[in-house]
C-alpha positions in Angstrom: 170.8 45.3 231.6 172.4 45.1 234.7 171.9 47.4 237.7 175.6 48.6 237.8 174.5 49.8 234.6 171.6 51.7 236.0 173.8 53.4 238.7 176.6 54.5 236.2 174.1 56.5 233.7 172.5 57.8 236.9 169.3 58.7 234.7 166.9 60.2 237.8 167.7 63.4 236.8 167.0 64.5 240.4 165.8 67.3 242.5 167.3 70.5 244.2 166.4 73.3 246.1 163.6 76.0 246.1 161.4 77.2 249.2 157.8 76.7 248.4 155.4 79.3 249.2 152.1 78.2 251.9 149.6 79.5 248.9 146.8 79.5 250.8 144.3 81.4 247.5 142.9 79.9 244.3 145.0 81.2 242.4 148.3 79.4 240.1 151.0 81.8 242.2 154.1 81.1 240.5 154.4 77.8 237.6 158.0 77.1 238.1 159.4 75.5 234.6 162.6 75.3 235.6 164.4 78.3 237.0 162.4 80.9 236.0 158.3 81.1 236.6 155.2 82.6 235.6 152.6 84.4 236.9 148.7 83.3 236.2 146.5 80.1 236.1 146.5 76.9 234.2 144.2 77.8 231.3 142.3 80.0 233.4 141.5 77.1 235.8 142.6 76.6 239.7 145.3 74.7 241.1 145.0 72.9 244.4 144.2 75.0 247.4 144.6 73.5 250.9 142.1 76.3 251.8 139.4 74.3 250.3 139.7 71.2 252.2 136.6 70.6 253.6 137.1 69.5 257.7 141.1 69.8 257.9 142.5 66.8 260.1 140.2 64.3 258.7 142.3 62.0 256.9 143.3 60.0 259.7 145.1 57.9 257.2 147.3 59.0 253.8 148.0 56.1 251.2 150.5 57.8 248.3 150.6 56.1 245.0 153.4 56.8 242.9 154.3 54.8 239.6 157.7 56.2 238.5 158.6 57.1 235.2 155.0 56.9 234.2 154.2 58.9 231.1 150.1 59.0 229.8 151.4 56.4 226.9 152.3 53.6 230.0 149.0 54.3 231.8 147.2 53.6 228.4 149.0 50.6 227.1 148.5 48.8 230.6 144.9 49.5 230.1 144.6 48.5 226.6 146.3 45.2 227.6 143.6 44.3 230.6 140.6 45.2 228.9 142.0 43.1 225.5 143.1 39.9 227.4 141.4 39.9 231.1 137.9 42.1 230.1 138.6 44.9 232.9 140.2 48.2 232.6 142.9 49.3 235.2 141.9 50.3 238.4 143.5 53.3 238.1 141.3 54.1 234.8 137.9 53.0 236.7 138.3 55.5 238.9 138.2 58.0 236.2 135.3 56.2 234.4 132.9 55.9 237.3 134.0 59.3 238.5 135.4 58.2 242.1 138.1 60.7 242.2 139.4 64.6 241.4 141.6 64.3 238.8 143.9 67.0 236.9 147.4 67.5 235.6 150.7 68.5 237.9 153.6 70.3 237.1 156.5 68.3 238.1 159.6 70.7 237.9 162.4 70.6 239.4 164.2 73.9 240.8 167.2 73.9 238.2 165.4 72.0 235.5 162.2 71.5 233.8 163.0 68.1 233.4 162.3 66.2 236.9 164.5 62.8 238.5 162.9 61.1 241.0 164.5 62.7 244.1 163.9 66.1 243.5 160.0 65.0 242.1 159.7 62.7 245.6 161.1 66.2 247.6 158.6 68.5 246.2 155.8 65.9 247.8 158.2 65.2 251.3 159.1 68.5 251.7 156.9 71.2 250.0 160.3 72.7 248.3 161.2 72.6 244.8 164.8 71.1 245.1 168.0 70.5 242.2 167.5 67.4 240.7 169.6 64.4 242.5 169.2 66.0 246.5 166.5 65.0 248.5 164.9 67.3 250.8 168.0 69.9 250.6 168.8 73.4 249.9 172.1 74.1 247.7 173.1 75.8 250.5 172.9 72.9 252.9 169.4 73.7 254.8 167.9 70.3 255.4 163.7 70.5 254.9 161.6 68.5 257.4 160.2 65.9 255.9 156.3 64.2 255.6 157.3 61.0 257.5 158.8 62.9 259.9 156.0 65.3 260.5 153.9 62.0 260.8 156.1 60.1 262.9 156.1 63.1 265.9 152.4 63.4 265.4 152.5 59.8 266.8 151.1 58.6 263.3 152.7 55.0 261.4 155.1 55.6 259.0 156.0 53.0 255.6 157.5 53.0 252.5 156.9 50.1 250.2 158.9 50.1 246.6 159.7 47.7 244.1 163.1 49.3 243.7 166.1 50.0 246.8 163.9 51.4 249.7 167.0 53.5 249.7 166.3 54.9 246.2 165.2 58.1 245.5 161.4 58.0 245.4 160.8 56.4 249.0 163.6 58.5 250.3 162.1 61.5 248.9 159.6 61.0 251.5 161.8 60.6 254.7 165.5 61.2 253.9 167.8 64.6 253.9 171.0 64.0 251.2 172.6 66.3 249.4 173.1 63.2 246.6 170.6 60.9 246.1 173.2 58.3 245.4 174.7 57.9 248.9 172.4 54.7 249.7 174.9 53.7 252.8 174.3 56.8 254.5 170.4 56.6 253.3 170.0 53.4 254.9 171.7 54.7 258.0 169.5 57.5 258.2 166.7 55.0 257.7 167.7 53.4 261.3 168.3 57.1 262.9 164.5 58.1 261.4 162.9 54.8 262.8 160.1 54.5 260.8 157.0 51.3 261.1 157.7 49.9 257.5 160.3 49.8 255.1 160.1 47.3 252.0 161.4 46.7 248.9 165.4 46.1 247.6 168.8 47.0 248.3 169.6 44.4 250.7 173.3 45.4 249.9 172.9 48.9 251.8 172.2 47.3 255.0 174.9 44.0 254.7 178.2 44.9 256.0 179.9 42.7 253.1 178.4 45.1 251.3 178.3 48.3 252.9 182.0 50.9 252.3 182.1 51.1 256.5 181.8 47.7 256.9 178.6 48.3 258.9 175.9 45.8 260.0 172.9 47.9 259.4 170.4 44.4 259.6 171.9 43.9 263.5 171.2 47.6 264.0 167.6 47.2 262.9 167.5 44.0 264.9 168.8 45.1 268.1 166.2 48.4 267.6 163.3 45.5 267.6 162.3 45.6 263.9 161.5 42.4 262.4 164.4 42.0 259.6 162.8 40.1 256.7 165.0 38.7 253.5 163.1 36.7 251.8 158.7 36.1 251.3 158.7 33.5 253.6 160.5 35.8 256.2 157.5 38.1 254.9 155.0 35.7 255.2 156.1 34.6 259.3 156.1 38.5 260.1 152.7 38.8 262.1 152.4 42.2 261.0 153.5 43.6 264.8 156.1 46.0 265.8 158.6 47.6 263.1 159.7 45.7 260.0 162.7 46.4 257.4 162.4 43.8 254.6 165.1 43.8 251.4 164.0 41.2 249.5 166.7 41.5 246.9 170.6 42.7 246.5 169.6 45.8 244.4 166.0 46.4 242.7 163.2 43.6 242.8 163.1 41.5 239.6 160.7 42.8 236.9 157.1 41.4 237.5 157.2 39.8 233.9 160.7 38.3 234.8 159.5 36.8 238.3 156.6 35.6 236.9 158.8 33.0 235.0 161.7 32.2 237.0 160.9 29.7 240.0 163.5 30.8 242.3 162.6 33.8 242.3 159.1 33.4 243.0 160.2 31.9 246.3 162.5 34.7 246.9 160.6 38.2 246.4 157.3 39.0 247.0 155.8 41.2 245.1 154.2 45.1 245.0 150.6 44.2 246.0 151.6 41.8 249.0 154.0 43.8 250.0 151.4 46.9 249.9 148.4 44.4 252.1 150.8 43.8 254.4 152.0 47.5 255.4 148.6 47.9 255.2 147.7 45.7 257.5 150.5 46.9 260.4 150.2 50.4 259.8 146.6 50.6 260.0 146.7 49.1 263.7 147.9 52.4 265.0 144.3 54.7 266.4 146.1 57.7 265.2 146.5 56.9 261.6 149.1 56.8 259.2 151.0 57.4 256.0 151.9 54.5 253.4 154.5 56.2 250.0 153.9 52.9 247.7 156.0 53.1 244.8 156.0 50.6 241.3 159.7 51.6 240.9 160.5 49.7 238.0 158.2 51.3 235.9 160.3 54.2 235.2 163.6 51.2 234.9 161.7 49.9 232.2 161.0 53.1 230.2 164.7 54.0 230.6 165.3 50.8 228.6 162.7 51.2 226.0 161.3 48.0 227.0 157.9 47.4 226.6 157.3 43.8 228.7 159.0 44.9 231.3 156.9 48.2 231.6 153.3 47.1 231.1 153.6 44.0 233.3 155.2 46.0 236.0 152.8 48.7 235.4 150.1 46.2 235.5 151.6 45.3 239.3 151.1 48.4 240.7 147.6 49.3 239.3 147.1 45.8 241.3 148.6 47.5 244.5 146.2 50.5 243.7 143.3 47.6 244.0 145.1 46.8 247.4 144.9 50.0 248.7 141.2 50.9 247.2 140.2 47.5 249.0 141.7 49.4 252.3 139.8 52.0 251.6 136.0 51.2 250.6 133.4 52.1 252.9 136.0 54.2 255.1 135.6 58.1 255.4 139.1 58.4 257.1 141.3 57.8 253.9 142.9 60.2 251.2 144.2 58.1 248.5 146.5 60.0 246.5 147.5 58.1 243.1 150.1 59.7 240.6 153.7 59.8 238.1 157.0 62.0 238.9 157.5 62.3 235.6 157.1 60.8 232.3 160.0 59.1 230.6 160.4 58.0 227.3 156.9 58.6 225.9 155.7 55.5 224.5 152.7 54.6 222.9 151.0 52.0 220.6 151.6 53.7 216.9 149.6 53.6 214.0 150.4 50.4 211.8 149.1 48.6 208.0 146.1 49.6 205.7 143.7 52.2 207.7 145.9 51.2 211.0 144.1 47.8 211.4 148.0 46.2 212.0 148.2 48.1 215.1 145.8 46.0 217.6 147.2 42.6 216.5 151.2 44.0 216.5 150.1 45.3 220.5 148.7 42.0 221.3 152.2 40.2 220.8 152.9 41.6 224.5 150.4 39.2 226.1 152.9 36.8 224.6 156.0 38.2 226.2 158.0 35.8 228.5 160.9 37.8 229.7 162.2 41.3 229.4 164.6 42.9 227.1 166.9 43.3 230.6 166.7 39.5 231.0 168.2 39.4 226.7 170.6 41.4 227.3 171.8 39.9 230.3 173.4 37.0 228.8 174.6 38.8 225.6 178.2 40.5 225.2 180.4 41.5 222.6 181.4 38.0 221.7 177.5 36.9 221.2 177.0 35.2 217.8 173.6 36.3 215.6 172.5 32.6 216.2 172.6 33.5 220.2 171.3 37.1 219.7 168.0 35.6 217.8 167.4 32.7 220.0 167.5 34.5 222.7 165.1 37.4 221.8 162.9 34.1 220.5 162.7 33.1 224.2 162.0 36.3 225.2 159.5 37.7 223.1 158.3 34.2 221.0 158.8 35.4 217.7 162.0 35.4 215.6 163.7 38.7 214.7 165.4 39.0 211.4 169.3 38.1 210.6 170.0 41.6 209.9 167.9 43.4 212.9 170.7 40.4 214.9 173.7 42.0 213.3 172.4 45.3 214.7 172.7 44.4 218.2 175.9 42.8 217.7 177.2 46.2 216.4 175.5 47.9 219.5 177.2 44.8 221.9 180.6 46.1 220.3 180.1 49.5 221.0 179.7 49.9 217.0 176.3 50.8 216.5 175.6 54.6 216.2 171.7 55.9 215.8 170.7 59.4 214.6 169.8 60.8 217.9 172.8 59.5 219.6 171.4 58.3 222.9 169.5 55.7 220.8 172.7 53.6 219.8 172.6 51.9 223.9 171.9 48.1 222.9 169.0 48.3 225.1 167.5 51.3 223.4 167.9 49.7 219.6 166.5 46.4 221.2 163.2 48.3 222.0 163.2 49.9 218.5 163.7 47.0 217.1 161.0 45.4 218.8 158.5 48.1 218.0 158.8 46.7 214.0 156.8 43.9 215.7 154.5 45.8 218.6 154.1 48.8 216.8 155.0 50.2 220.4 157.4 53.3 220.0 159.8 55.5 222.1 161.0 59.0 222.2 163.9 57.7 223.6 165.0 56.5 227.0 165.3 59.8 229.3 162.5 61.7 231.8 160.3 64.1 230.0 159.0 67.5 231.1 155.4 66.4 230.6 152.8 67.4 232.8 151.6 64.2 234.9 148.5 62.6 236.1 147.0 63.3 239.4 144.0 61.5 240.9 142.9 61.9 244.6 140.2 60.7 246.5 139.2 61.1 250.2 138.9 63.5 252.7 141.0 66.4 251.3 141.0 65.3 247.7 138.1 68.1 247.1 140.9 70.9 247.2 142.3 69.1 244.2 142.2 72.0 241.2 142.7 71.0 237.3 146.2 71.7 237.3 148.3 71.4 240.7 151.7 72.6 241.4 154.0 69.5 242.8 154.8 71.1 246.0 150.9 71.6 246.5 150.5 67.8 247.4 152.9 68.5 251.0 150.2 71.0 252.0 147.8 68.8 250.7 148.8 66.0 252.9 149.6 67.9 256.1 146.4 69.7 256.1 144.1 67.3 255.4 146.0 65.0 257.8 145.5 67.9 260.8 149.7 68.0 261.3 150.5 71.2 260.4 151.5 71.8 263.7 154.7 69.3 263.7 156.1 70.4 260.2 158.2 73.3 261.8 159.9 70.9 264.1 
């Protein structure tokens, strides 16, 4: 689906206001789930406590890992597929099994909602305050919170963000920005230039472009004439000798989907992808003696999940467990390093279901993905009202290589007219009855296409990472980072 279709259902249901306490004991405080909170611990077991951290101030460097959208169903299906075709499990999943990292559940809730968007999930990390979902890093009552990258910057430490969607979207600007609405990406890229941080990659070329831009704006000379390198394309990527400041928006809007690029020539040229993108940060920021902080985001993930699409969520989830490689690679044989790797929330809960006599169907249904040659976003994105069934099947054929049935074609032709209605309602989008459709042949399922309240993954390693409790409150991870990190002293401004 297009992005314009993206920006209209405005599905991060994003983040809003609430001042988080400086716990400083053992114990759970106050579990927010949604407005209202309660008193206790997590099954009797501790959440983070910054007062455990070993030696505060020695993570010279922070690398945050954040795969949007990610519920436990995406983290197992990307595993499933790289032990069943390429004999490894995920990196992510490695960690666990060899026992590199603390590892636990958070609670992700917003302040108005126990259902978490992206900005107010990205604001609990970049601010330490529980915000309404869609408003980074602000009050309801207009108080803007000082951010991580901030903090860093004054401490004289290197700054990045490195995404797969807008670098002005929520997640990276969760970690740097102050908005009352998440979906003012002008202004966010403007505020990018005021903030002046070392690295900013990913999309939304058409925030900086003043063809583009409302205000008519040139945002790229503004970088320019500020001395960052202004990259457009991988080869502008590629040319960039990892010195001074660099904005690079390698596409108009979001970066293709990694099982989409990975077909279409031209845009192989064009965009480089979440693990180059990640090396190369890595190897700017990590020039500066003081240390740094890298947000790396596998955006798409969650764009995926909104559109029930399985391709287009295990590839890209795939991409970023490679950036996780990236960033462990960094890492080894350092003791300067907390490596923070984790979900804002789930979304859409899928998972490989039980299929045929004694569920034996279910293995050889999954591996039809390893097949996959484009995502449902690239079907749709030809199809219209007017699309016949012969169009609708051959083009799913391309996509998936394997025929869907006549009537399963009629289906999406009622959903292209606006015709189609499913029993839970939100299920009768084209893109959503294109993933149930698909699941007859994956056995790969859906709750539906919305964020979920589900508690998320957490895994942390490095100096700091001990403090890491079973169950961790998300505003825990700003203390977390600025304590370990020894800049406490610059959060207050």
């Amino acid at each position: 689906m297009s992005d314009a279709y993206h920006d209209r259902l405005r599905s991060d249901p994003d983040d809003a206001p609430s001042r988080r306490d400086f716990l400083k004991t053992g114990a759970l405080g106050a579990l927010a789930l949604g407005t209202g909170g309660v008193a206790g611990t997590a099954n009797g077991q501790p959440r983070t406590d910054v007062s455990g951290i070993d030696a505060p101030g020695d993570a010279k460097n922070v690398i945050f890992l954040v795969s949007d959208g990610m519920s436990a169903g995406t983290l197992t299906m990307a595993d499933l597929h790289l032990r069943r075709h390429h004999g490894r499990r995920s990196n992510w999943l490695r960690l666990y099994e060899e026992g590199r990292v603390r590892h636990g559940l958070m609670d992700m809730a917003a302040a108005n909602s126990m259902v978490t968007g992206s900005a107010a999930g990205a604001s609990a990390w970049g601010s330490g305050h529980r915000v309404f979902n869609e408003t980074l890093n602000m009050s309801q009552e207009g108080e803007k919170y000082r951010t991580i990258l901030e903090i860093f910057r004054d401490a004289g430490r290197g700054t990045g963000l490195v995404t797969t969607t807008r670098i002005t979207h929520a997640t990276p600007s969760g970690f740097g920005i102050n908005m009352p609405a998440r979906w003012s990406e002008d202004k966010i890229a403007a505020q990018h230039l005021e903030r002046e941080y070392d690295v900013l990659m990913g999309g939304g070329a058409r925030h900086f472009d003043p063809d583009r831009r409302g205000d008519g704006r040139d945002l790229f000379g503004a970088f320019d004439d500020k001395g960052y390198t202004v990259a457009r394309s991988k080869q502008d990527l590629s040319y960039w000798g990892h010195e001074g400041s660099i904005l690079g928006t390698f596409y108009d809007t979001h970066l293709p989907y990694a099982l989409d690029h990975q077909n279409l020539p031209a845009q192989q040229e064009q965009v480089p992808r979440l693990p180059e993108m990640t090396d190369a940060a890595l190897q700017r920021l990590s020039q500066n003696d003081d240390g740094f902080l890298l947000q790396i985001e596998g955006g798409r993930v969650d764009h995926a999940a909104h559109e029930d699409d399985t391709g287009g969520l295990i590839y890209d989830q795939i991409e970023f467990d490679e950036a996780i490689g990236t960033a462990l690679d960094f890492a080894e044989g350092r003791d300067d390093t907390l490596v923070i790797i984790t979900t804002d929330h789930g979304n859409a809960n899928p998972g490989v279901n039980a299929a045929g006599d004694r569920y034996s169907d279910s293995n050889k249904m999954f591996d039809r993905v390893a097949d996959f040659q484009y995502t449902n976003s690239w079907i749709l994105s030809e199809l219209d009202e007017n699309s016949t069934y012969r169009q609708i099947q051959d083009r799913v054929e391309e996509a998936w290589q394997f025929p869907i049935r006549r009537d399963e074609a009629g289906l999406i032709q009622d959903a292209l007219r606006g015709e189609y209605q499913a029993a839970y309602r939100k299920k009768s989008d084209p893109d959503l009855l294109l993933g149930a459709i698909q699941a007859n042949y994956t056995s790969v399922n859906w709750l539906g296409g919305d964020h979920t309240s589900d508690y998320v993954e957490l895994a942390a390693m490095g100096p700091g990472s001990e403090a890491i409790g079973d169950f961790t409150r998300n505003t825990d991870l700003f203390d977390l980072m600025v304590e370990s990190a020894g800049v406490r002293e610059y959060a207050s401004g």
